[in-house]
FIKOL-114395 format. One record per residue (C-alpha): x, y, z; residue in three letters. Coordinates in steps of 0.02 Angstrom, whole numbers, plus 50000, padded with zeros to 5 digits. Example, Ala and Ser with C-alpha at 12.3 -4.5 7.8 and 13.67 -1.06 7.14 Angstrom:
<pts>
     X     Y     Z   r
 50615 49775 50390 ALA
 50684 49947 50357 SER
</pts>
This chain:
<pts>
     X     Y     Z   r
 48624 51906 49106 UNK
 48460 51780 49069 UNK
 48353 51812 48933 UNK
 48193 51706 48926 UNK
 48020 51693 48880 UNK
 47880 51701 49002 UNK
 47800 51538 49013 UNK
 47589 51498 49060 UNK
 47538 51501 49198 UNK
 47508 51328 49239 UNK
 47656 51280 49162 UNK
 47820 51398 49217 UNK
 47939 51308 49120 UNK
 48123 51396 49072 UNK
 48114 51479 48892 UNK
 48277 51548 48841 UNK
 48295 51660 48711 UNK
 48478 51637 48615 UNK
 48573 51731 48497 UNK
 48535 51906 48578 UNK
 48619 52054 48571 UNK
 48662 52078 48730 UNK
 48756 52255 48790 UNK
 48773 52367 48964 UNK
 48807 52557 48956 UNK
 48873 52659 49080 UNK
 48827 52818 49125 UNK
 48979 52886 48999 UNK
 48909 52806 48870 UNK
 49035 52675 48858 UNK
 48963 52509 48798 UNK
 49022 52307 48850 UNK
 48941 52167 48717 UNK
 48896 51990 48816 UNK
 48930 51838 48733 UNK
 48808 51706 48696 UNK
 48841 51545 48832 UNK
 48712 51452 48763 UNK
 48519 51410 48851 UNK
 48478 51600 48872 UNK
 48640 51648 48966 UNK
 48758 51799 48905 UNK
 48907 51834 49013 UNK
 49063 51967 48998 UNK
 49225 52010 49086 UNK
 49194 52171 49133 UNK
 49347 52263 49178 UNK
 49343 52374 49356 UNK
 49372 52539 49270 UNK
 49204 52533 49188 UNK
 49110 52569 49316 UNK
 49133 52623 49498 UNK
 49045 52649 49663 UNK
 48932 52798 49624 UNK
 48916 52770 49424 UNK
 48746 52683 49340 UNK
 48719 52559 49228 UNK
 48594 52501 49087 UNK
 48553 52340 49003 UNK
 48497 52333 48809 UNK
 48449 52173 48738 UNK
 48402 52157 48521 UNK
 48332 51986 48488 UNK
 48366 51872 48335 UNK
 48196 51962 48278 UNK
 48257 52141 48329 UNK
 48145 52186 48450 UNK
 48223 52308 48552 UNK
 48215 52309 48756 UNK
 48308 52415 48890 UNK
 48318 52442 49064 UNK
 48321 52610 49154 UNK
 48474 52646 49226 UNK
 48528 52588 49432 UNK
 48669 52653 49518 UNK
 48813 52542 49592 UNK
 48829 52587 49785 UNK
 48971 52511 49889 UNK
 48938 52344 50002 UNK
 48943 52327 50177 UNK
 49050 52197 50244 UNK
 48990 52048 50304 UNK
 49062 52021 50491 UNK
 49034 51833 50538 UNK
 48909 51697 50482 UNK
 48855 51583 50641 UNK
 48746 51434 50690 UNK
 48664 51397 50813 UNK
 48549 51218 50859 UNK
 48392 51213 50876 UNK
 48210 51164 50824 UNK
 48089 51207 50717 UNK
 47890 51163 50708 UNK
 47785 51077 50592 UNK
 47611 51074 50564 UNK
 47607 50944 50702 UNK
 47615 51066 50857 UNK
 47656 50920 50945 UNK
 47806 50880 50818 UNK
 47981 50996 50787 UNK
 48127 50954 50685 UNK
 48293 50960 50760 UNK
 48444 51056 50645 UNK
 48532 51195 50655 UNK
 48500 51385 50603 UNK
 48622 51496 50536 UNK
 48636 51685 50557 UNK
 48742 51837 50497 UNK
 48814 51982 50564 UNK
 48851 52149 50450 UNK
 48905 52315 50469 UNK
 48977 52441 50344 UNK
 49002 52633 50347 UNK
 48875 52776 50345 UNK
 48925 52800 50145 UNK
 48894 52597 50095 UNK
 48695 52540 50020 UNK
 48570 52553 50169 UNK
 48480 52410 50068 UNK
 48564 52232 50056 UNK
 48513 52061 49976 UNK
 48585 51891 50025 UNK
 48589 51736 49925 UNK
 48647 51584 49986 UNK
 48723 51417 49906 UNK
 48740 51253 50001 UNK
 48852 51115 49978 UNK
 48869 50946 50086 UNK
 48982 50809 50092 UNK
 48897 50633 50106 UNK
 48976 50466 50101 UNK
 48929 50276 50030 UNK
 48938 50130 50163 UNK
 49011 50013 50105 UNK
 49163 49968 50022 UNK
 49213 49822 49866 UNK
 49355 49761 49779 UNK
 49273 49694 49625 UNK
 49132 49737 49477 UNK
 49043 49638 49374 UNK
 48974 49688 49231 UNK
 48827 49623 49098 UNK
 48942 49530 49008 UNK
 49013 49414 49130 UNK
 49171 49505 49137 UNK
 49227 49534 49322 UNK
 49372 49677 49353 UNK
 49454 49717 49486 UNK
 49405 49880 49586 UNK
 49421 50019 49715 UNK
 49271 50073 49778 UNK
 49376 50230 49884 UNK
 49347 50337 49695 UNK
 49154 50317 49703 UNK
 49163 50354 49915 UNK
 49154 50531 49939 UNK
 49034 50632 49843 UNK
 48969 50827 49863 UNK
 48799 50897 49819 UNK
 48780 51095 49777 UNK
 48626 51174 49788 UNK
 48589 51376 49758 UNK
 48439 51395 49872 UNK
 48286 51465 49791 UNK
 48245 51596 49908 UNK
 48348 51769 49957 UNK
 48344 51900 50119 UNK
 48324 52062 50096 UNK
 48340 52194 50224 UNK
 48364 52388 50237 UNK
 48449 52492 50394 UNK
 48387 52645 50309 UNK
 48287 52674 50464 UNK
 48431 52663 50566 UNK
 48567 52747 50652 UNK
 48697 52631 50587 UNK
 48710 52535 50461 UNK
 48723 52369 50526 UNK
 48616 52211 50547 UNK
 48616 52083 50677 UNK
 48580 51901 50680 UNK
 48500 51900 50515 UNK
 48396 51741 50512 UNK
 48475 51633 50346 UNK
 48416 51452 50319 UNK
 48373 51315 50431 UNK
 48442 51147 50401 UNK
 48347 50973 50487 UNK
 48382 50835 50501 UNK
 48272 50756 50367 UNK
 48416 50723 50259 UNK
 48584 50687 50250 UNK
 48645 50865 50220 UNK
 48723 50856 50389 UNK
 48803 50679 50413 UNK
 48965 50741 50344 UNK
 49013 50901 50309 UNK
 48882 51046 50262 UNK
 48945 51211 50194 UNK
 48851 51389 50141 UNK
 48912 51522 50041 UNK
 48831 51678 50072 UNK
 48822 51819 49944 UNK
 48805 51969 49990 UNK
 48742 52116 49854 UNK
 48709 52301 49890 UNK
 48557 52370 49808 UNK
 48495 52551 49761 UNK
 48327 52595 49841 UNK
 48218 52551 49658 UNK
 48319 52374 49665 UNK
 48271 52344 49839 UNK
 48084 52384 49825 UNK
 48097 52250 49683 UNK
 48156 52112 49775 UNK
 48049 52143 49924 UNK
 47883 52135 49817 UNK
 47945 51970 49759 UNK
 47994 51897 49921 UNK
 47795 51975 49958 UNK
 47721 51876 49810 UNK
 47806 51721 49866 UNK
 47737 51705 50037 UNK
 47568 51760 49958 UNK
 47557 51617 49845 UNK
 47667 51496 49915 UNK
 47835 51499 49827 UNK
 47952 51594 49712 UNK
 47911 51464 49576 UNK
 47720 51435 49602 UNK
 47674 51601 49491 UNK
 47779 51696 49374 UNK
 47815 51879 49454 UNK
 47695 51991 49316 UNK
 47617 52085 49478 UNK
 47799 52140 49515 UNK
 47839 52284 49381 UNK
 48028 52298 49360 UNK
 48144 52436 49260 UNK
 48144 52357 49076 UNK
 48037 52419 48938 UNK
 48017 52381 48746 UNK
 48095 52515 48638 UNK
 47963 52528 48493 UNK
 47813 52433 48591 UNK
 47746 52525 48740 UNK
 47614 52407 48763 UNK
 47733 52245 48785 UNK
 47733 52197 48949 UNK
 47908 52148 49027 UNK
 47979 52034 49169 UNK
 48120 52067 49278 UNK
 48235 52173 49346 UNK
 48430 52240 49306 UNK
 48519 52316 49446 UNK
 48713 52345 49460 UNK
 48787 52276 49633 UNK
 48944 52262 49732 UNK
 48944 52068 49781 UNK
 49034 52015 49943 UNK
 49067 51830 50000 UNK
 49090 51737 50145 UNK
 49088 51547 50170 UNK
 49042 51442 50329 UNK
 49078 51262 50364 UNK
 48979 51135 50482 UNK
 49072 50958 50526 UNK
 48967 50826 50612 UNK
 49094 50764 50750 UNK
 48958 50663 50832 UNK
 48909 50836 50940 UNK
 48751 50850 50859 UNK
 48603 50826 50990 UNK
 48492 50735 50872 UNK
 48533 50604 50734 UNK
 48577 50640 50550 UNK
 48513 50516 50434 UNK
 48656 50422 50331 UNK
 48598 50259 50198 UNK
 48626 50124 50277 UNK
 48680 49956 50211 UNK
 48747 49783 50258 UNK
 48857 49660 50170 UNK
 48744 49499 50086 UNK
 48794 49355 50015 UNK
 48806 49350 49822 UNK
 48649 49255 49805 UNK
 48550 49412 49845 UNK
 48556 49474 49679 UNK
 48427 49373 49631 UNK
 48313 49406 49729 UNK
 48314 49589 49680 UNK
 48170 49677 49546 UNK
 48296 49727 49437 UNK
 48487 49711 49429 UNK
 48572 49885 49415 UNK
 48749 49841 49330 UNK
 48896 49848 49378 UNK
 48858 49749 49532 UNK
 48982 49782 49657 UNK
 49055 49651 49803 UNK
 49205 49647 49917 UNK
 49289 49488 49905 UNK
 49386 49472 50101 UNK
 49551 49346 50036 UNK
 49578 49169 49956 UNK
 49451 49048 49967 UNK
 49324 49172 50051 UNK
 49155 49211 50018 UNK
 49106 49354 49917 UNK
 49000 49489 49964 UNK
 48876 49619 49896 UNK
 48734 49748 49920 UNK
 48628 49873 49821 UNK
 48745 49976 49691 UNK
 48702 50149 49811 UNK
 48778 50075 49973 UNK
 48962 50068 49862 UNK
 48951 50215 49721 UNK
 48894 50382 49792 UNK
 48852 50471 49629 UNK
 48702 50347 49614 UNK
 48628 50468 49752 UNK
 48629 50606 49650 UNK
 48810 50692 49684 UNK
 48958 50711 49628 UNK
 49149 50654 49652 UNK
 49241 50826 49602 UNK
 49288 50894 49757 UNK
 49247 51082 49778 UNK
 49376 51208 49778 UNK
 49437 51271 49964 UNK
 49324 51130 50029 UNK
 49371 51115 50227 UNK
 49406 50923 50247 UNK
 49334 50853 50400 UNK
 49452 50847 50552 UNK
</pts>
């Protein structure tokens, strides 16, 4: 659970409210207190006999100055299995009608039974694998001291990214409950998200009919001004209200959900029909340095054997987290054949 502060207008920064009170209710009655994470976040291990497919839940949240909000109460209806996530290469235009960019898109096949939530919402969550270029031996540092080094730690890097957007869809006016080739995101070739190994997790959430309507008025306000983030969603009413203030004026939306996973992995062995864009450096001779604006320490440079020059480049071509990653590998990551 997030609990924030609406922000101006012109200036939708994050506001997080701490040290809530933070509870959900079932329909019995029966109550489960979040803890306090920190920035706005409360979380709890709720146990699988609190609620089940069929039963309803509400939200109440008390403030450090005791206001007093709640949401009405939505019903948790049973997921529909998610059958395969697929790509498929391709192209897709710019402004420039004479222009397209090459990448790939994915899709996604569900079905689920008669009984499972007509209405479904996808999220999805990238993560790539990206490499340095180049490799050294050796780092010097600011104070003159020179150690000796392997670059191999500092080689291979990931990047995860939850994707702003989601996909919503209903088969409510169908006569099954099934959806096929769902159009998901579409990756180019603009950066290096596909010059290694490029992954997406897709999760998949079953909404009640009120939840649905929600999130399809704010993928509506979106496309109407231009992005989720460019406008905060106060057109979009949602199910919270203020206990003792009917007046105040709330944001957001609690819904229960039955959340189902599936993971897809895309390795670049060279079959790509278009180029992926990797940094690109070359070995220089130690003199380079200073020629350069500013000298990032540690410099690194691979020194070949005895008696052999040494050489160096730009601290990104050796030390991948300089481009923004990082070196913990992700759990069930699929190595690259």
């Amino acid at each position: 659970i997030t609990v924030s502060r609406s922000a101006p207008y012109r200036n939708p920064v994050y506001q997080p409210v701490e040290f809530c009170l933070v509870r959900v209710y079932n329909q019995d009655g029966n109550s489960i207190e979040y803890s306090d994470e920190g920035e706005g976040i409360y979380a709890a291990d709720i146990p699988e006999s609190f609620l089940d497919i069929g039963d309803a839940a509400s939200l109440e949240v008390i403030t450090p100055n005791t206001k007093e909000y709640r949401s009405d109460f939505d019903t948790l209806l049973a997921c529909p299995d998610i059958d395969r996530i697929y790509y498929e290469i391709g192209s897709k235009e710019t402004s420039d009608p004479e222009k397209s960019l090459p990448g790939i898109q994915f899709y996604l096949d569900m079905s689920g039974d008669p009984s499972d939530s007509r209405n479904i919402l996808w999220q999805v969550e990238e993560t790539w694998e990206y490499w340095a270029s180049l490799m050294a031996n050796r780092r010097w540092w600011p104070d003159g001291t020179i150690d000796f080094f392997r670059s191999n730690v500092l080689f291979n890097c990931w990047k995860n990214y939850p994707l702003p957007q989601f996909y919503t869809a209903t088969t409510r006016s169908l006569s099954v409950n099934e959806i096929k080739r769902l159009e998901l995101n579409f990756v180019t070739n603009e950066t290096d998200r596909l010059s290694v190994t490029y992954s997406i997790l897709v999760k998949q959430q079953s909404l009640s009919r009120s939840a649905y309507d929600y999130f399809v008025r704010l993928n509506e306000q979106a496309v109407e001004s231009g992005g989720f983030y460019d406008v905060q969603p106060s057109s979009v009413p949602g199910n919270f209200y203020s206990v003792y203030n009917s007046e105040e004026t709330l944001l957001g939306f609690f819904h229960a959900t039955q959340l189902k996973e599936e993971q897809i992995f895309v390795h670049n062995n060279n079959f790509f029909e278009f180029d992926v864009p990797h940094i690109s450096c070359e070995y220089e001779p130690m003199s380079v340095i200073w020629d350069w604006p500013r000298i990032d320490w540690p410099i690194y440079f691979w020194v070949p054997g005895p008696f052999q020059p040494s050489w160096t480049a730009l601290p990104e071509c050796f030390n991948c987290l300089l481009q923004g990653g990082d070196t913990i590998r992700p759990v069930n990551w699929e190595s690259w054949p």
